[in-house]
C-alpha positions in Angstrom: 144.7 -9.0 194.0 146.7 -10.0 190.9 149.4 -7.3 189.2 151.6 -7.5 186.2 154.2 -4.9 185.4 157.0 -4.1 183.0 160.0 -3.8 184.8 161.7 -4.2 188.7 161.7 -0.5 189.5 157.6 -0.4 189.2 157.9 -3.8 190.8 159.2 -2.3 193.9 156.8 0.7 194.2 153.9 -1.2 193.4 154.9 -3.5 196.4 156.0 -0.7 198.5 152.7 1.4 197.6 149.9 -1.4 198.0 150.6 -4.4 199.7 149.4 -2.5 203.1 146.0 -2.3 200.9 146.1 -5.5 198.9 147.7 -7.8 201.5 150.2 -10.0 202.6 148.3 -12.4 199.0 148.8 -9.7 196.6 150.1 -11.7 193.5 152.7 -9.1 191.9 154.1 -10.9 188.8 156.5 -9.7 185.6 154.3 -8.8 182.4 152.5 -6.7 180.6 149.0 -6.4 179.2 149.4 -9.2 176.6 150.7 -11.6 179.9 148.1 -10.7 181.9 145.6 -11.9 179.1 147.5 -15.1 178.3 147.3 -15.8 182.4 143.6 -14.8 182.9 142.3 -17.5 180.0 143.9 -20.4 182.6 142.9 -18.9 185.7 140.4 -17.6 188.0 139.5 -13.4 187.5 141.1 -11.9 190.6 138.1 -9.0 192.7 141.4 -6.4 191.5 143.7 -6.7 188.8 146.3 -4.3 188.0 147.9 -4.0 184.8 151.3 -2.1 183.3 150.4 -1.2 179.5 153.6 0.9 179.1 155.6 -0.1 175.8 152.0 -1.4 174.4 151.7 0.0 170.6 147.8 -0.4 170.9 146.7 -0.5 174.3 143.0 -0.3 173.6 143.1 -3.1 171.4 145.4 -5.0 173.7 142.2 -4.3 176.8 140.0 -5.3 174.6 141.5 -8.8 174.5 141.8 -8.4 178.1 137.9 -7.8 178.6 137.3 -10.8 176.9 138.9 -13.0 179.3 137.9 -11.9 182.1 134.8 -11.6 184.2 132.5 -8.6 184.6 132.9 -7.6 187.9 136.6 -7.0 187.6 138.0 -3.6 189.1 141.3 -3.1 187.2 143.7 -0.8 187.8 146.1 0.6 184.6 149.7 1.9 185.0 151.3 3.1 181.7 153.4 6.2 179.6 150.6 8.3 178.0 149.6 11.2 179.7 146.6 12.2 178.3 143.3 13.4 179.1 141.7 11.9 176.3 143.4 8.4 176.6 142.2 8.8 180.1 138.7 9.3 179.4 138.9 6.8 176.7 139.9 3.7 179.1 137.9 4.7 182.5 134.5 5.9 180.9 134.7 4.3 177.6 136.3 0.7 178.7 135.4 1.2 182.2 139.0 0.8 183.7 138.7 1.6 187.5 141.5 3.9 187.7 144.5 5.0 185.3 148.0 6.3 186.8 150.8 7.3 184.0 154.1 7.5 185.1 156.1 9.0 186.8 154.8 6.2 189.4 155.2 7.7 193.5 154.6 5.3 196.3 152.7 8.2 197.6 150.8 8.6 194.6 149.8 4.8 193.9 148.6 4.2 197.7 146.3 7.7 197.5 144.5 6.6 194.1 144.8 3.3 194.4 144.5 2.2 197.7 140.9 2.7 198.6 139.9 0.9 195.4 141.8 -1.8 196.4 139.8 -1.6 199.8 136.4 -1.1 197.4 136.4 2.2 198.8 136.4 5.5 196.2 139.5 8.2 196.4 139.1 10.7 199.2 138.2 14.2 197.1 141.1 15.9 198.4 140.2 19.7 196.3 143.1 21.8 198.3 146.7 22.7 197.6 149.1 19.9 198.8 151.3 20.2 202.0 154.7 18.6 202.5 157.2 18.9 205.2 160.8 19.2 205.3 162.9 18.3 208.5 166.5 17.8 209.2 167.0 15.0 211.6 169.8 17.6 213.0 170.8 20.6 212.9 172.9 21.5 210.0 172.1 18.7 207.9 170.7 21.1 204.7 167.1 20.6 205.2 166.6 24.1 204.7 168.1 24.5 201.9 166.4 21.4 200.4 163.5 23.0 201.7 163.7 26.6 199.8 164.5 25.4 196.0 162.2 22.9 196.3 159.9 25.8 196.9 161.7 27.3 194.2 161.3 24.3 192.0 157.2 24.6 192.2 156.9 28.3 192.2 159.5 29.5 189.4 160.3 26.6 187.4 156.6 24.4 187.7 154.7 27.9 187.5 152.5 26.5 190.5 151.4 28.7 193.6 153.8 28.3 196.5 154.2 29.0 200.1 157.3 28.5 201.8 156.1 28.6 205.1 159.0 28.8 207.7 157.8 27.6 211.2 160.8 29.1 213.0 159.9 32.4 214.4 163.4 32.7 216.5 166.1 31.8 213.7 164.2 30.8 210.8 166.4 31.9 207.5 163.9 30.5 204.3 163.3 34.3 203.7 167.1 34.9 203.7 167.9 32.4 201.3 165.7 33.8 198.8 166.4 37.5 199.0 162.8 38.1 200.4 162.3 40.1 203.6 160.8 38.8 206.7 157.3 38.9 207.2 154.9 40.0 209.9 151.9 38.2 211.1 152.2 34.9 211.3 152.8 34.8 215.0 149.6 36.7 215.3 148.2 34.2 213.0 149.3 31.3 215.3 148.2 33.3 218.7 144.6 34.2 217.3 143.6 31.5 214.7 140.2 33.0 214.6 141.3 35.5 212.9 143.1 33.9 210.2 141.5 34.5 206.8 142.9 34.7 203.3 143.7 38.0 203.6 145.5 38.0 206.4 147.7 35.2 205.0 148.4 37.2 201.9 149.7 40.4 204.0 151.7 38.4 205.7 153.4 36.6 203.2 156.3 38.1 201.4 157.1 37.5 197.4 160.1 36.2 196.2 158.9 35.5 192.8 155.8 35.9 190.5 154.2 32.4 191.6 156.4 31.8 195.1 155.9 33.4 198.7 157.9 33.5 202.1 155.9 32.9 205.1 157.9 34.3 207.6 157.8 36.2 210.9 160.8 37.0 213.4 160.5 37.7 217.2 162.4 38.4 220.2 164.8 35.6 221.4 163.7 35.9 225.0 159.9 36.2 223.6 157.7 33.1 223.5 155.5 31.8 221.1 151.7 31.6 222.6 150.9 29.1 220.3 146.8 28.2 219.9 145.3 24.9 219.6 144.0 24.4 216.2 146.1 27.3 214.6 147.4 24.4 212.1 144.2 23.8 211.1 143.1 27.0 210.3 146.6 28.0 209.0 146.5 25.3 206.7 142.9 25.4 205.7 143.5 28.7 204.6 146.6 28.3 202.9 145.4 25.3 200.3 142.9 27.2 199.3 145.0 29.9 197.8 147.9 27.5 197.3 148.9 24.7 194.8 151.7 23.5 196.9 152.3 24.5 200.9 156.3 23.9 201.8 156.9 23.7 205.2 161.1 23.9 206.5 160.0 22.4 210.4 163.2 22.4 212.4 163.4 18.7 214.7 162.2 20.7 217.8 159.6 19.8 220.1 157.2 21.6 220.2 153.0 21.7 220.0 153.6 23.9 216.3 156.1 21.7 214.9 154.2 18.6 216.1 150.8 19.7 214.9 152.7 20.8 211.1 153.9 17.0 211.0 151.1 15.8 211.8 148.4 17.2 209.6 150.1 17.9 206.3 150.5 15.2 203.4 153.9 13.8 202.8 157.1 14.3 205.4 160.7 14.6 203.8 163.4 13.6 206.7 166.4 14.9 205.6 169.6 13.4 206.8 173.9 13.1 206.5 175.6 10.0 206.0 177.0 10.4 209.5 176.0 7.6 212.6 174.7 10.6 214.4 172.0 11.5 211.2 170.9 7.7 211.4 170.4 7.5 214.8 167.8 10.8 214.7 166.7 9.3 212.0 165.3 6.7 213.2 163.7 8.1 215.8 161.6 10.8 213.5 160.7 7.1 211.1 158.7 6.3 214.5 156.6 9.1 215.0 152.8 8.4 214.0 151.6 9.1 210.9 149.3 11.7 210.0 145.4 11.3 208.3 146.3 12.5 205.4 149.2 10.5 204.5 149.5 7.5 202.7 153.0 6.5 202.7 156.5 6.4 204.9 158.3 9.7 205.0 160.8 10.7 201.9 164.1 9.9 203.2 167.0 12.8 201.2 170.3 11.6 202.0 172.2 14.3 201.9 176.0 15.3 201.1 176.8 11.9 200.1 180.4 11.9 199.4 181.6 13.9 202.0 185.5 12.7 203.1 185.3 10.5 206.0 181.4 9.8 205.7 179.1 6.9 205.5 178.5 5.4 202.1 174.7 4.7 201.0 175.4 1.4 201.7 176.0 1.5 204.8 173.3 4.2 205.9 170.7 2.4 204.3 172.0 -1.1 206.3 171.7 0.9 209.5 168.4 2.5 208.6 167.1 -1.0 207.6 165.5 1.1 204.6 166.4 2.3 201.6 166.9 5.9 200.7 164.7 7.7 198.1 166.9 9.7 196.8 170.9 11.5 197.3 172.1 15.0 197.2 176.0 14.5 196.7 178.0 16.8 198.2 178.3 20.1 196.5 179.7 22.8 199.0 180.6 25.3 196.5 177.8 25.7 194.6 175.4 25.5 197.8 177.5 27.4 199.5 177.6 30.3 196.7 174.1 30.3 196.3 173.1 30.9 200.1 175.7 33.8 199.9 174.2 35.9 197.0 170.3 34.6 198.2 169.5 32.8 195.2 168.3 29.1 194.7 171.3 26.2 194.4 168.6 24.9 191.7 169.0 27.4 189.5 171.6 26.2 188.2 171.7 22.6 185.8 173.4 19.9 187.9 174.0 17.1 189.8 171.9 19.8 192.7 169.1 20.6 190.4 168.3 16.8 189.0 168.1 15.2 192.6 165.8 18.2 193.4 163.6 17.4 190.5 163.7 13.8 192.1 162.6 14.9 195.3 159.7 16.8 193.0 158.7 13.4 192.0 158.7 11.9 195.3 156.2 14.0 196.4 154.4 14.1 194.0 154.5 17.1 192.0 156.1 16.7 188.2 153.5 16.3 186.0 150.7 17.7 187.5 148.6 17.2 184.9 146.9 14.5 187.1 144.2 12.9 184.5 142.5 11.5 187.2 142.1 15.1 188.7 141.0 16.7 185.4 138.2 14.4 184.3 137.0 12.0 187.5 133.6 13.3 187.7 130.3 11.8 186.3 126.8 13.5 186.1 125.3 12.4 189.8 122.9 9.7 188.7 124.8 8.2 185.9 125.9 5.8 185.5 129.5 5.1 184.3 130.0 3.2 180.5 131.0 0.0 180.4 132.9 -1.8 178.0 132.7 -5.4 178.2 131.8 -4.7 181.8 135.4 -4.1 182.8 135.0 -2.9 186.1 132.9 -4.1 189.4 129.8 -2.7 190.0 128.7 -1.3 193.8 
């Protein structure tokens, strides 16, 4: 596989993204469309070639010189600005481009579209709402709040369908934070998963805006949960089908709930402090197995960055040998304020509300106008346009 793109920060989630699809010969270079045409007419046509036509002033043009150079059976792969339906269909079903990705570019996001091309494999049809998880390494660390106004982020201020499911049934407090009361039924939910329908999951979730719902329940301390095998499933099955987005706040406790919720949704965010103690859980939660469904590492939120007497970035990221995806700095007043009068931190324009928007894109969800998602499908039996036979045939 041979990739050119614009600049380092695409460099480093391409690499991150693929190279467990392309392999350890993936040939990632600098360049755009233009350099990937000037290199092609000296070289051999790679099986997959990606290329970056971001800052291009007449991309089709610029493929078009592309095609020419190399050979048919080429699967390429496009990365660029323009989100657009039509310039979508224009490259995949007029040019035949394999696959077309605008930015804002995920790790999560490249592996899940282009990763089983890579492999010569087509994109798992994935037709349900999308499920992410949110866990503190520890106690304390914020999660919960990271948790809510992302929530909040999807449901109020993306005008998507959210759940905000909250997994602890003994001192859960996602409800609270939002000024929405408690629910009932999810423990019976979670006890009888035969019984779980759509309609029990909307009686048993409680609004806290227009496009945004709690899923809550609350029992006795001294009461435990009689969890079922394959409530999860069911839960969740049910849930994407009335959902766009499924937030899940699961505390770091063992147990078969918690296990099954981090193992069966899409994307994990670990959320940690810039304390020893953080990097040491966190750690241990970067070695759990991964799930089917997910592509990529977990999200790791470094949170309250700038506390006095704490870890710098540096530092945790040395001891994580990782980097961090992205930093909440510490902002105890205005979190604090929030959680008192039950509304989202987010609300308000900040250094808060632009690293939640981050965490948004880490998983996936600004700019959900997914081309790919909107106009993929071809009459069965057709067969897909070629121009200058970009693209390799099965």
């Amino acid at each position: 596989m041979l990739g050119f793109v614009a600049d380092a920060a695409t460099e480093a989630l391409v690499r991150e993204g693929l190279t467990e699809f392309a392999g350890p010969d993936f040939d990632l270079r600098r360049g755009n469309v233009r350099t990937a045409t000037t290199a092609l007419q000296k070289q051999s046509t790679p099986r997959v070639l990606l290329v970056d036509i971001a800052g291009e002033d007449h991309p089709i043009s610029a493929l078009r010189d592309l095609a020419r150079v190399v050979e048919p059976d080429v699967s390429v792969l496009l990365i660029g600005a323009l989100d657009s339906a039509d310039f979508y269909r224009e490259v995949t079903r007029g040019l035949g481009v394999a696959e077309y990705l605008p930015r804002p570019l995920t790790r999560e996001k490249l592996a899940r579209q282009f990763g089983p091309l890579i492999l010569g494999q087509a994109p798992e049809a994935d037709m349900g709402g999308r499920c992410v998880t949110v866990t503190g390494v520890r106690g304390g660390v914020g999660a919960t709040t990271v948790a809510v106004n992302l929530a909040w982020l999807f449901g109020v201020v993306m005008h998507r369908h959210t759940v905000l499911l909250d997994p602890d049934l003994h001192r859960g407090l996602a409800a609270f934070l939002l000024d929405a009361r408690v629910g009932s039924g999810l423990r019976q939910a979670l006890e009888s998963p035969d019984r779980i329908d759509v309609l029990l999951a909307e009686r048993a979730a409680s609004p806290a805006a227009d496009r945004l719902h709690v899923l809550s329940d609350q029992i006795d301390f001294m009461t435990e949960l009689a969890y079922a095998p394959g409530a999860v499933d069911a839960l969740l099955r049910v849930l994407r089908n009335r959902y766009n987005f499924i937030v899940a706040d699961v505390p770091f406790v063992s147990n078969a709930f918690n296990r099954d919720l981090l193992m069966q949704v899409h994307q994990r965010v670990f959320v940690l402090e810039p304390t020893l103690a953080s990097v040491r859980e966190a750690l241990r939660l970067l070695d759990l197995p991964v799930g089917p469904a997910q592509k990529q590492r977990p999200v790791l939120v470094l949170n309250r960055l700038g506390r006095p007497g704490a870890l710098t970035r540096h530092q945790v990221e040395d001891a994580l040998k990782t980097h961090v995806d992205m930093v909440i700095p510490d902002l105890p007043r205005q979190v604090g304020n929030a959680a008192t009068l039950g509304e989202p931190a987010a609300a308000a324009r900040g250094a808060f509300r632009n690293a939640m928007m981050d965490l948004a894109r880490q998983v996936d969800a600004v700019g959900l106008l997914d081309v790919a998602s909107t106009d993929t499908t071809v009459a069965a039996g057709a067969t897909k346009p070629k121009w200058f036979s970009f693209g390799r045939q099965s």
